[in-house]
KOLTORSE-895527 format. One record per residue (C-alpha): residue in three letters; residue number from 1; x, y, z. Coordinates in Angstrom, 2 decimals. Each point is the difference from the previous one (the first is absolute). Layout:
<atom><aa>ALA</aa><i>NUM</i><px>X</px><py>Y</py><pz>Z</pz></atom>
...
END
This chain:
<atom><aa>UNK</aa><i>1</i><px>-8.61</px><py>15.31</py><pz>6.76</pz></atom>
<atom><aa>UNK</aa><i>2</i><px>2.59</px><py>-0.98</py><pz>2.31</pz></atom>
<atom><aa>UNK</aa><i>3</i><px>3.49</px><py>-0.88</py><pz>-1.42</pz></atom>
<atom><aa>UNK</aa><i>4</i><px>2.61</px><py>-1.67</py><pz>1.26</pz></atom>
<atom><aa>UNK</aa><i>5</i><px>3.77</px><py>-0.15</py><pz>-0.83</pz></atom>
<atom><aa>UNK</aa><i>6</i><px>1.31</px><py>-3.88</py><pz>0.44</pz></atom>
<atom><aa>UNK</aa><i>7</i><px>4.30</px><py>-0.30</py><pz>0.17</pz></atom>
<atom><aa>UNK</aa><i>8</i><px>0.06</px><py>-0.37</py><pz>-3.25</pz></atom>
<atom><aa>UNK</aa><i>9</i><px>-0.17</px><py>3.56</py><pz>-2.13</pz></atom>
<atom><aa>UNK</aa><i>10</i><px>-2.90</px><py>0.58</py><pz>-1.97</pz></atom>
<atom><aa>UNK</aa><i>11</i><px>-1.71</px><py>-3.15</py><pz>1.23</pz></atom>
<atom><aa>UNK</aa><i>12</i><px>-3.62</px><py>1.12</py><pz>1.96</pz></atom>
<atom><aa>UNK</aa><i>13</i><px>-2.24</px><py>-1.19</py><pz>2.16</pz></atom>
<atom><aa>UNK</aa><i>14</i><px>-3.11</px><py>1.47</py><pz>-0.69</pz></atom>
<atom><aa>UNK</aa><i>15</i><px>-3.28</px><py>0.35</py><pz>1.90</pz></atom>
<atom><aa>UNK</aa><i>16</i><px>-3.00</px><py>1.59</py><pz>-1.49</pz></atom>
<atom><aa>UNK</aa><i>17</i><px>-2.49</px><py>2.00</py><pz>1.63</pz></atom>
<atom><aa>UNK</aa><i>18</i><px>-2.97</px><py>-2.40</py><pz>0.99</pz></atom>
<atom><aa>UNK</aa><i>19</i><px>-3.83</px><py>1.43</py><pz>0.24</pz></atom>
<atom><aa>UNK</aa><i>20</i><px>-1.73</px><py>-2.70</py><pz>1.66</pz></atom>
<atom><aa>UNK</aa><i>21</i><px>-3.04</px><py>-0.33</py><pz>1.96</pz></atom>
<atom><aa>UNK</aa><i>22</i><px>-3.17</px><py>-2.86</py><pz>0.67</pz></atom>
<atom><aa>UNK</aa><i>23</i><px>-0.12</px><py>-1.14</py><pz>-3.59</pz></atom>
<atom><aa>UNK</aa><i>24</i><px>3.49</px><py>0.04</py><pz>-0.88</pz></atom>
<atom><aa>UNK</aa><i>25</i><px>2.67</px><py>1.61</py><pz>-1.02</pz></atom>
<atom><aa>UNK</aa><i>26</i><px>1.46</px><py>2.57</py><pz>-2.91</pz></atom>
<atom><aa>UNK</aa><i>27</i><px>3.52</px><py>0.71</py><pz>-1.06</pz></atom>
<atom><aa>UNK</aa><i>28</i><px>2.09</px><py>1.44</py><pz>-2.94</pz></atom>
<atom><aa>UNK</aa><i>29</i><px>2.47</px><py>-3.15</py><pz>-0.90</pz></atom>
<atom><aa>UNK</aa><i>30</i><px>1.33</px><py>2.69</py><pz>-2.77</pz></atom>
<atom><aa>UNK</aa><i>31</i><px>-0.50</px><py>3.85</py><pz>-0.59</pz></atom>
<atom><aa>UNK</aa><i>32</i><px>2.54</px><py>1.56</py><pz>-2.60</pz></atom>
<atom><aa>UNK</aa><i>33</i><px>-0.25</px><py>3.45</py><pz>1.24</pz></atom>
<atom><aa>UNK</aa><i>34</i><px>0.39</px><py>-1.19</py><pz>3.69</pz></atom>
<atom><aa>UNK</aa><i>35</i><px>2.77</px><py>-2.26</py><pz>-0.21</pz></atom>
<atom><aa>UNK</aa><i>36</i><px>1.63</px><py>2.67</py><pz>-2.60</pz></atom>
<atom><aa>UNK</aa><i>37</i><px>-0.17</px><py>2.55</py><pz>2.94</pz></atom>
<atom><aa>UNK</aa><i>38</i><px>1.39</px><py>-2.36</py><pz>2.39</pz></atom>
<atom><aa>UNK</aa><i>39</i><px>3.36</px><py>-0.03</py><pz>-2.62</pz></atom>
<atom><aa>UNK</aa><i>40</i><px>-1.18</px><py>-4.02</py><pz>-1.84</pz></atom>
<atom><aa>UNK</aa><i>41</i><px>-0.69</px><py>1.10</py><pz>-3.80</pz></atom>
<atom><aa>UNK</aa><i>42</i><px>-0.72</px><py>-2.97</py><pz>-0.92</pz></atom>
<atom><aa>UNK</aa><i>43</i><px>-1.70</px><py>-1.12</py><pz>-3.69</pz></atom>
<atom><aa>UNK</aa><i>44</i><px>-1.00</px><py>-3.57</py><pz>0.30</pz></atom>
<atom><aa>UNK</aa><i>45</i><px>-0.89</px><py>-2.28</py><pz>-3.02</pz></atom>
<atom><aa>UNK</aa><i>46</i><px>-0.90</px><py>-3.16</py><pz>1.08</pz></atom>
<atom><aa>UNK</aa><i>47</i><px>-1.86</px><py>-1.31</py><pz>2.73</pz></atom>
<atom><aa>UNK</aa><i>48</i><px>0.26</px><py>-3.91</py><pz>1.92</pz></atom>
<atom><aa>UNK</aa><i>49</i><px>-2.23</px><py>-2.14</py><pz>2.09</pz></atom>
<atom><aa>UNK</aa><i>50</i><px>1.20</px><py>-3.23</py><pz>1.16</pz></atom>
<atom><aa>UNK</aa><i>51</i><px>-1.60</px><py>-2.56</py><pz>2.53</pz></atom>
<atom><aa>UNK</aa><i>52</i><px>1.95</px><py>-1.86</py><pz>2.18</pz></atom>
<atom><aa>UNK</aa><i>53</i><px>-0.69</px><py>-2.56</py><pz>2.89</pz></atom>
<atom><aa>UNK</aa><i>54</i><px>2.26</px><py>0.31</py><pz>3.40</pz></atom>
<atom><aa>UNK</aa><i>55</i><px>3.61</px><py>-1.22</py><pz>-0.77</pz></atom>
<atom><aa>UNK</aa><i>56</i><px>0.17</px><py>0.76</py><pz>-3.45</pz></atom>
<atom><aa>UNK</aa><i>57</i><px>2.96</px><py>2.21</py><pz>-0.59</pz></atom>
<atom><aa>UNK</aa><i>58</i><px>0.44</px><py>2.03</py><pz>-2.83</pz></atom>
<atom><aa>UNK</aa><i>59</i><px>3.40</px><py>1.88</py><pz>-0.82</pz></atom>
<atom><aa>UNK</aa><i>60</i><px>2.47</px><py>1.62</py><pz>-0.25</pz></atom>
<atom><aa>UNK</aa><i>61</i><px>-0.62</px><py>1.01</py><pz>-3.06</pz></atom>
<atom><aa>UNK</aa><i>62</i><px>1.33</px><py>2.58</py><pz>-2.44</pz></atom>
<atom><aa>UNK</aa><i>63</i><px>0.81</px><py>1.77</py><pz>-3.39</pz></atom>
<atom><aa>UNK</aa><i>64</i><px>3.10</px><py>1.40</py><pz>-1.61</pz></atom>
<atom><aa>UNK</aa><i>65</i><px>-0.81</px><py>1.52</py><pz>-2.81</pz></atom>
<atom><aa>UNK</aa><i>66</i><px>-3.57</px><py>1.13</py><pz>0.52</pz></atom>
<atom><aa>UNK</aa><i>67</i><px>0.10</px><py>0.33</py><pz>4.13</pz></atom>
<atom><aa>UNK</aa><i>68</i><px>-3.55</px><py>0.78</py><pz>1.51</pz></atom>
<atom><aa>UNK</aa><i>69</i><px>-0.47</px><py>1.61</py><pz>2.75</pz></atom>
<atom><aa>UNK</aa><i>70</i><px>-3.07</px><py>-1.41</py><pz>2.15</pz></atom>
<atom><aa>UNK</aa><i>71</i><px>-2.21</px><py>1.73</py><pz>2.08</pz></atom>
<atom><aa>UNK</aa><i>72</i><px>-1.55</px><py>-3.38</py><pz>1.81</pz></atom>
<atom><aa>UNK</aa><i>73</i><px>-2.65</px><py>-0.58</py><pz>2.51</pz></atom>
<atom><aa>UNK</aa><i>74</i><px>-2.51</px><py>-2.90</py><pz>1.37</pz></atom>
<atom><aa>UNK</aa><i>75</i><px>-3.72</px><py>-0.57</py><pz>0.25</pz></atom>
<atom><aa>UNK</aa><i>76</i><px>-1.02</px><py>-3.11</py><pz>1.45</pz></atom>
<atom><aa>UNK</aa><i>77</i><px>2.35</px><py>-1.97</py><pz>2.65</pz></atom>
<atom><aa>UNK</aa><i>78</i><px>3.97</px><py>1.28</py><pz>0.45</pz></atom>
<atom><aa>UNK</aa><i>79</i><px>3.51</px><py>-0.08</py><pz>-1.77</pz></atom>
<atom><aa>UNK</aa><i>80</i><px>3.57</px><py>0.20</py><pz>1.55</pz></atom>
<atom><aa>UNK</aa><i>81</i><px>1.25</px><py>2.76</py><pz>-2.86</pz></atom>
<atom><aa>UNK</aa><i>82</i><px>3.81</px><py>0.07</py><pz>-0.52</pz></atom>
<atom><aa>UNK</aa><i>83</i><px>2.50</px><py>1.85</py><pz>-2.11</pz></atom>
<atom><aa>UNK</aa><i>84</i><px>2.94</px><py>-0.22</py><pz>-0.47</pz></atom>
<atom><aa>UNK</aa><i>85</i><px>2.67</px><py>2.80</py><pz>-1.87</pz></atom>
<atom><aa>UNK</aa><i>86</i><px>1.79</px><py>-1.34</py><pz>-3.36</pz></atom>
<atom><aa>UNK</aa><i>87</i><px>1.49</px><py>3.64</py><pz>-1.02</pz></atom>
<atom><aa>UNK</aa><i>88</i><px>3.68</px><py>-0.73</py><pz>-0.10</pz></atom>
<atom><aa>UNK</aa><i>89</i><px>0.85</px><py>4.13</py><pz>1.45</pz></atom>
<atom><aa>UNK</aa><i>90</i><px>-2.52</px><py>-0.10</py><pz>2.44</pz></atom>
<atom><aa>UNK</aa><i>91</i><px>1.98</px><py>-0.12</py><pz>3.93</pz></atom>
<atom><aa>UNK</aa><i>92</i><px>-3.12</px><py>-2.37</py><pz>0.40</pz></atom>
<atom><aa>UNK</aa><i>93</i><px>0.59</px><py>-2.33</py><pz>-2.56</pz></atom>
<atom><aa>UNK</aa><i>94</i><px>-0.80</px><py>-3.55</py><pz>1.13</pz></atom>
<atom><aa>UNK</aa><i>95</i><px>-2.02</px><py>1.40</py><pz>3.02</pz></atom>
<atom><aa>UNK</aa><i>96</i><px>-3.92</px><py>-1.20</py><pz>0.63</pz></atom>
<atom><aa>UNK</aa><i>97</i><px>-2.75</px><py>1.51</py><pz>1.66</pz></atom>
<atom><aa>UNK</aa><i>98</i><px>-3.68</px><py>-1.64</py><pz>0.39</pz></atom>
<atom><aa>UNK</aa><i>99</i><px>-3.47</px><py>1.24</py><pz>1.55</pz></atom>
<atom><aa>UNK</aa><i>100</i><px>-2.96</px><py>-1.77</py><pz>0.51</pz></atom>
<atom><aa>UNK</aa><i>101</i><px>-2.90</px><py>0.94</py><pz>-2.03</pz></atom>
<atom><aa>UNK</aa><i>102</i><px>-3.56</px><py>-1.15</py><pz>0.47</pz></atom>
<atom><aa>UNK</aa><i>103</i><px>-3.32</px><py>0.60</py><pz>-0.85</pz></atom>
<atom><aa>UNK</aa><i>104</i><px>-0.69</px><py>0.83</py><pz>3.79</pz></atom>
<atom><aa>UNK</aa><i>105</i><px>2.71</px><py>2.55</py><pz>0.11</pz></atom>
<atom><aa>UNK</aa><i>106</i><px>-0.40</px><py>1.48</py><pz>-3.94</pz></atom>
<atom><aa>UNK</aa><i>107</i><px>4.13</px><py>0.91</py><pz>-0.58</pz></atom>
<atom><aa>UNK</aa><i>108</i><px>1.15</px><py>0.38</py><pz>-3.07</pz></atom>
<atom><aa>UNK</aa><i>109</i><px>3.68</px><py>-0.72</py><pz>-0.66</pz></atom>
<atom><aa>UNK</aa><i>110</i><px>1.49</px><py>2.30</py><pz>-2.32</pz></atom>
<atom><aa>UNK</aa><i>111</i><px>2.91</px><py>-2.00</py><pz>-1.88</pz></atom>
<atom><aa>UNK</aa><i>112</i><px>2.26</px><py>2.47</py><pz>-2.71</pz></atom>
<atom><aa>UNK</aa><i>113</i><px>1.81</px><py>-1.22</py><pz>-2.59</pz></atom>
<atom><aa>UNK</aa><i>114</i><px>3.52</px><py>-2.14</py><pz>0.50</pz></atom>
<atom><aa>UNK</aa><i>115</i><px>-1.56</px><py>-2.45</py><pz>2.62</pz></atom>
<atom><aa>UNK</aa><i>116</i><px>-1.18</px><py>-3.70</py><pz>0.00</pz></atom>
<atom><aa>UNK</aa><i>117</i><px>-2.75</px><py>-0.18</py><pz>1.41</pz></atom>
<atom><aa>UNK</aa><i>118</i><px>-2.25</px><py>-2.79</py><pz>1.97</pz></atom>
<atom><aa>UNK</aa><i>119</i><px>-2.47</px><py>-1.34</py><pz>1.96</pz></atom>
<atom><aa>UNK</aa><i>120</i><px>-1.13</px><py>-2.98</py><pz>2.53</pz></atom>
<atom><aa>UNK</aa><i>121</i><px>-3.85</px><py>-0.82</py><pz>0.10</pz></atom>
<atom><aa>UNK</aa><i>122</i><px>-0.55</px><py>0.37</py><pz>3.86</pz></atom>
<atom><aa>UNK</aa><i>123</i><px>-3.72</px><py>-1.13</py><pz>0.01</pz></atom>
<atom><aa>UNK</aa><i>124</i><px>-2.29</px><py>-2.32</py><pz>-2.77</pz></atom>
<atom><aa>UNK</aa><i>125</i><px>-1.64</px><py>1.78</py><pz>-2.67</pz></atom>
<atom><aa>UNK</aa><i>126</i><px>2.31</px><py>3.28</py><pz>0.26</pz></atom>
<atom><aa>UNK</aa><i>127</i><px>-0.62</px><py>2.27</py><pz>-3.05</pz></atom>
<atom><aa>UNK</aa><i>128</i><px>3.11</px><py>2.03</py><pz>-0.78</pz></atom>
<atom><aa>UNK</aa><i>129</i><px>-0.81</px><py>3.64</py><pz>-2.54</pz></atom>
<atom><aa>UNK</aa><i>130</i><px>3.30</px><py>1.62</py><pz>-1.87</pz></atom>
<atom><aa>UNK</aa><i>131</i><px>0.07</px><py>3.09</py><pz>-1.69</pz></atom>
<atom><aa>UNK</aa><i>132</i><px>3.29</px><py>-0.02</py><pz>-2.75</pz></atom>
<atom><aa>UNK</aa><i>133</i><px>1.78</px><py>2.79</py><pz>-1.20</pz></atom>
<atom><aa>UNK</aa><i>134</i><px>1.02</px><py>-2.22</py><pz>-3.19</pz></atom>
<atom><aa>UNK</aa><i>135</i><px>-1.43</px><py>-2.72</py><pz>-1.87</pz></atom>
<atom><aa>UNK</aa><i>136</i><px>0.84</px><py>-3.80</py><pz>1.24</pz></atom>
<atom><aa>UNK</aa><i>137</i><px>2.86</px><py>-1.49</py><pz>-2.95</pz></atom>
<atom><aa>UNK</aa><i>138</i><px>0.39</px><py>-3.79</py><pz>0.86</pz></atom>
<atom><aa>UNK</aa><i>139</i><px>2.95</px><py>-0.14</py><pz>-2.26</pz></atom>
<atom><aa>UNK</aa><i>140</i><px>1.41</px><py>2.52</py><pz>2.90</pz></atom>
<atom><aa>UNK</aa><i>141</i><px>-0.76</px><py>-1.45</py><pz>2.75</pz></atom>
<atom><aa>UNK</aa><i>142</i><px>2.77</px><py>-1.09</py><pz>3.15</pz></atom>
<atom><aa>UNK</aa><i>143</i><px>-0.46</px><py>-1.65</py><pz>2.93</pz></atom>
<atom><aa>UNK</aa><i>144</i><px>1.48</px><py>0.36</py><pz>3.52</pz></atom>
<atom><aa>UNK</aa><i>145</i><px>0.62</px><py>-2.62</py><pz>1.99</pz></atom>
<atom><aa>UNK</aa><i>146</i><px>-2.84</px><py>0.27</py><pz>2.76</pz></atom>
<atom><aa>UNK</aa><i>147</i><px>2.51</px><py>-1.37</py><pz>2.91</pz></atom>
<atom><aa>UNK</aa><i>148</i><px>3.27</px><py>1.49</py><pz>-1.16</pz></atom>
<atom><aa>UNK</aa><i>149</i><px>2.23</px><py>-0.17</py><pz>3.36</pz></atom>
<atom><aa>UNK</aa><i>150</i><px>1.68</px><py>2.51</py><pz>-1.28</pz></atom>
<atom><aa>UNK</aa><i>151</i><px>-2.85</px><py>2.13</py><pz>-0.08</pz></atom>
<atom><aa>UNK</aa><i>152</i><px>-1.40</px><py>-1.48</py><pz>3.20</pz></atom>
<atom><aa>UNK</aa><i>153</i><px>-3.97</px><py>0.90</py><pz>-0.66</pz></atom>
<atom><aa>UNK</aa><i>154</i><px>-1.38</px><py>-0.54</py><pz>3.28</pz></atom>
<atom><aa>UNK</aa><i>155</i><px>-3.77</px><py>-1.53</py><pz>-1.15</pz></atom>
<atom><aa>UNK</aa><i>156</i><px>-1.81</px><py>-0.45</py><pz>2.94</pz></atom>
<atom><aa>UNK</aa><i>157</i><px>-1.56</px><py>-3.69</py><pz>-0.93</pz></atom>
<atom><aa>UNK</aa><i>158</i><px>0.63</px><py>-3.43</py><pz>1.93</pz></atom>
<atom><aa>UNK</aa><i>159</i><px>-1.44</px><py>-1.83</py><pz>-2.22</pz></atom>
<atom><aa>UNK</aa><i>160</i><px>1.16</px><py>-1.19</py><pz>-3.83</pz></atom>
<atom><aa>UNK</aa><i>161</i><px>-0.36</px><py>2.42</py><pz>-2.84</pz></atom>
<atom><aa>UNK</aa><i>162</i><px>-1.29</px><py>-0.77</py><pz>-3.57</pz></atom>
<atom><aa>UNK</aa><i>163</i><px>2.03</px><py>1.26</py><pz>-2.56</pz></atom>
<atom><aa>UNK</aa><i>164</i><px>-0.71</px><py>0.05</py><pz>-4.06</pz></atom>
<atom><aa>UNK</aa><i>165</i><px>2.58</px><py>-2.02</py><pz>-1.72</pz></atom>
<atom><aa>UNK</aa><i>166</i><px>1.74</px><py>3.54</py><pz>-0.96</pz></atom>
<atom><aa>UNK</aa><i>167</i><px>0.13</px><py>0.99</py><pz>3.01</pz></atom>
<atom><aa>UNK</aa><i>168</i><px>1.49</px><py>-3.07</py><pz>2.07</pz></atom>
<atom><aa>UNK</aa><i>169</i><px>3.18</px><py>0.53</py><pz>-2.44</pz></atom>
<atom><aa>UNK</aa><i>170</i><px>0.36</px><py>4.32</py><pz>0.32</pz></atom>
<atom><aa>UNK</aa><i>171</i><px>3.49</px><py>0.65</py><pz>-0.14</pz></atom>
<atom><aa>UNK</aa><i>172</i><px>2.14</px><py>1.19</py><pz>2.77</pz></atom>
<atom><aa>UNK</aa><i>173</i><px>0.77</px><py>3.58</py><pz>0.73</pz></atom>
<atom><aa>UNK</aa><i>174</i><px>3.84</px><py>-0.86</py><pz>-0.84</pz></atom>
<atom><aa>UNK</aa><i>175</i><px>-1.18</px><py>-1.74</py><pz>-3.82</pz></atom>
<atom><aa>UNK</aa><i>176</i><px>-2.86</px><py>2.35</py><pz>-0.51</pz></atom>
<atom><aa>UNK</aa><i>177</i><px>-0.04</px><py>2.74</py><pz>-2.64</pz></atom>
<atom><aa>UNK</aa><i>178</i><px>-0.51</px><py>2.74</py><pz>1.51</pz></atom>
<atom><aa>UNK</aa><i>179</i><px>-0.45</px><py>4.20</py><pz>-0.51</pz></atom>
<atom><aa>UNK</aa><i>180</i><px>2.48</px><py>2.02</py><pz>-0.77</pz></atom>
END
């Protein structure tokens, strides 16, 4: 597999090796031994599906207590990933980065610990997979405000987004509760 370092520390890009021919195609989405070699020990314990038609926007979403980190990836239509840092020491605290990932181009988007993370549907009927290094705690759960302007997430839509009610009232980067 190809991996690739984003400006954030610790956040990948990551393209796996694709075997594909006439009928198809084959890939590892996850290997223990191989991303362990590659320096991403990684235990997960949950995994997420979720369906989503173009527009919908789903994000930026985190947890305090119980923070997972996600190793995320598409297979049918495309996403606008971001991330954005909420660890208080980091020098990139309050920074974003996004890719693209897509069923056509089969990243994954390797998301540690300490970041809200999110998504924009960029096509109808796009099916979004998420491995989690910790189990999902609702009574933990914190939302980012998708648009912050302090922030500045630059989601590449012209159109209007859907937003759960949660989500339409995240909390700025200023009144969030962030990591230490």
């Amino acid at each position: 597999m190809n991996i690739i370092e984003t400006a954030l520390p610790g956040v990948l890009i990551i393209e796996p090796k694709v075997f594909g021919d006439d009928r198809g195609f084959f890939l590892e989405s996850w290997n223990a031994k191989a991303f362990a070699d590659a320096g991403l020990e990684l235990t997960f314990v949950q995994d997420n599906h979720s369906k989503s038609a173009k527009g919908v926007l789903r994000g930026m979403h985190y947890q305090l207590s119980r923070p997972q980190g996600k190793l995320v990836r598409v297979t049918a239509g495309g996403v606008y990933d971001a991330v954005v840092d909420l660890r208080r020491s980091s020098p990139t605290f309050g920074k974003w980065t996004g890719v693209e990932l897509s069923a056509a181009n089969k990243r994954m988007f390797w998301v540690p610990p300490g970041f809200a993370h999110g998504f924009v549907s960029l096509q109808d009927g796009t099916e979004f997979l998420y491995k989690c290094t910790d189990f999902y705690d609702p009574s933990d759960e914190h939302s980012l405000l998708w648009n912050d302007p302090a922030v500045g997430i630059d989601w590449p839509v012209d159109y209007p987004v859907q937003l759960s009610a949660k989500d339409a009232v995240g909390k700025r980067l200023t009144e969030a509760e962030t990591f230490a």
